[in-house]
N, C-alpha and C positions, 0 to 999 in steps of 0.2 A: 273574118272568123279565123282562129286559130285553129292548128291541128287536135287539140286536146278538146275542144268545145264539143258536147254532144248534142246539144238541141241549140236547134235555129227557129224564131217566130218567123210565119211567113205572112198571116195577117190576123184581122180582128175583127166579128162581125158583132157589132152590137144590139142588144134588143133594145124595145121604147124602153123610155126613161122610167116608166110605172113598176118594171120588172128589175129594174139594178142589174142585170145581169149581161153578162159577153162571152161569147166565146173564143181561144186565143186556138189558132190551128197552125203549127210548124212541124217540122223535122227532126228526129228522131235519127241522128245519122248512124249511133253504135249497133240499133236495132236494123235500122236501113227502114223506117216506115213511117209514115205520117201520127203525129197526135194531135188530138184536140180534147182541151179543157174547158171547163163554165166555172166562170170565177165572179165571186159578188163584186159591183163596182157600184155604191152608190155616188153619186154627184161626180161619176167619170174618175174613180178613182180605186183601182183591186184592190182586194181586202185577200191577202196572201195568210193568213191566219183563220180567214174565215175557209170552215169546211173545206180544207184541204190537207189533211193529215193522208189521206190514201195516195196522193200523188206521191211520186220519187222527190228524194231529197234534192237531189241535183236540178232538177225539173223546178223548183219551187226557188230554189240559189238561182238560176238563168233567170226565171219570170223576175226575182227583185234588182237584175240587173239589167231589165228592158222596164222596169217600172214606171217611169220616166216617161217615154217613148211611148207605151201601149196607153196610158195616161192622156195624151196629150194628142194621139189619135195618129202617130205616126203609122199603123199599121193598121189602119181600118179601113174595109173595101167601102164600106155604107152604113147609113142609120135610116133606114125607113120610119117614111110618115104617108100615110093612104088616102086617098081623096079618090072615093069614085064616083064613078059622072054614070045618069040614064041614058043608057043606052038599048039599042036593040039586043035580044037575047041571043041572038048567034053572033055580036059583035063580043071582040074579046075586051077586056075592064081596060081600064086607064088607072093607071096610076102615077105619083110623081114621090120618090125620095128625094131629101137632103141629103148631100154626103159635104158638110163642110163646105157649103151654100153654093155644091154641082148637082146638078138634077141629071138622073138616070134613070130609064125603063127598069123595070122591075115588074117581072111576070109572079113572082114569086112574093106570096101573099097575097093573090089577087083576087084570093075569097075571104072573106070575114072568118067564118067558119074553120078553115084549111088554119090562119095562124092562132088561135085563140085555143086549139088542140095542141097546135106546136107549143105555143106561151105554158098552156096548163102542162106537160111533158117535161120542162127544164124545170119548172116550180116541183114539180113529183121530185125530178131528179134528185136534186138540193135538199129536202125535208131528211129529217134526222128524228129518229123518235130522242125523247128525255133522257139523259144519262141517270143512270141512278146510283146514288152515293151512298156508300156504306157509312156506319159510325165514325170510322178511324177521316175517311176523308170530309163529313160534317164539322165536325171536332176540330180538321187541319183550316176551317174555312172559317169556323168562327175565331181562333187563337187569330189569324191571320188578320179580321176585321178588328178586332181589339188590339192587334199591335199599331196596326193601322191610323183608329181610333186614337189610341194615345202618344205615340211618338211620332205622329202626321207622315205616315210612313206610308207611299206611293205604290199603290197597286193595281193590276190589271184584272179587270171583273170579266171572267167567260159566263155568259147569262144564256139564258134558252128561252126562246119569244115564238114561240106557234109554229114549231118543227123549223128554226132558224138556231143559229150558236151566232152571237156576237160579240164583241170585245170591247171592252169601255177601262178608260184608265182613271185615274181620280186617288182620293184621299177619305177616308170615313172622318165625319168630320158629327153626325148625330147617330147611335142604333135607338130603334125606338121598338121594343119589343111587343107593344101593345098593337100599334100599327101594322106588326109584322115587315117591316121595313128599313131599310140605312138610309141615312143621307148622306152623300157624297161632293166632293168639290172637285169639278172634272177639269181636265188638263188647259181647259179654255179659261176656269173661272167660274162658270157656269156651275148651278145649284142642280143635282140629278137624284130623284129618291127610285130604289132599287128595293122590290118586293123580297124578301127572304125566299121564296119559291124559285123565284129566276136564277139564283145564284147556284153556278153547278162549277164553278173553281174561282181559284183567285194564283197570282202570281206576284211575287212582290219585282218591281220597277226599280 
């Protein structure tokens, strides 16, 4: 660590896979205090543009420079997976996690109940009501899909999917106004049709 560095990761606790989601908890040396964030990761990989406009800019510049690393599970205490066995009711539960195929006690989640409160808690956190667009920025999103459209001109789609912001990149390549809908050629190659509702910005690439 350099003298200038203000945040250090210290680790990574990730939820089931069902939830995409992890928490990154490190140090805060300028302040002198602990942070922690919840950042989307589907298929084990942070989405540093998804819903995270409130963090520090700096905070967000360090996380794309352990990207790699928190990715790849270099800072992760555990990944629980729950198996409880019948037992007597003053015995305390069993459980066994995976941590990158080491098994560990874990008291924590040992009710159904106790995590499925925690699970629905970070899922609250995360939700975002709809942005709502004025004329001037409707106007800036359909010029944008027509330039798109005609000059195959590469852009990133911020869509809003059931109190989620995600980001999809692609080329408009059909508008089908009848359908209410674009067709798109995503950065894979891969054919993606995108509802005119979901679309709440665009960015040219």
């Amino acid at each position: 660590m350099n003298d200038n560095q203000r945040f250090q990761v210290m680790f990574v606790l990730r939820m089931p896979s069902d939830i995409s989601m992890l928490l990154v908890t490190g140090v805060d040396f300028h302040n002198g205090c602990l942070f922690t964030v919840v950042l989307h990761s589907p298929q084990d990989s942070i989405q540093l543009d998804y819903n995270t406009a409130h963090y520090p800019n700096d905070l967000i510049e360090h996380l794309h420079s352990e990207k790699e690393r928190i990715d790849s599970g270099y800072y992760d205490v555990r990944t629980w997976k729950m198996e409880l066995f019948n037992q007597e009711l003053k015995e305390l539960k069993e459980m066994t996690i995976k941590d990158r195929n080491m098994k560990k006690w874990a008291p924590f989640k040992s009710l159904p109940q106790q995590w499925e409160a925690v699970s629905n808690v970070f899922e609250a956190e995360n939700k975002m009501e709809k942005p709502i667009l004025d004329e001037y920025e409707m106007e800036a999103i359909n010029d944008s899909l027509r330039s798109s459209l005609e000059q195959n001109q590469p852009l990133k789609f911020k869509l809003y999917n059931k109190g989620y912001m995600v980001s999809v990149p692609g080329i408009v390549s059909k508008i089908d106004p009848f359908n209410k809908q674009i067709q798109i050629i995503g950065s894979d190659g891969n054919v993606m049709y995108i509802k005119f509702h979901a679309i709440v910005g665009v960015e040219y690439l």
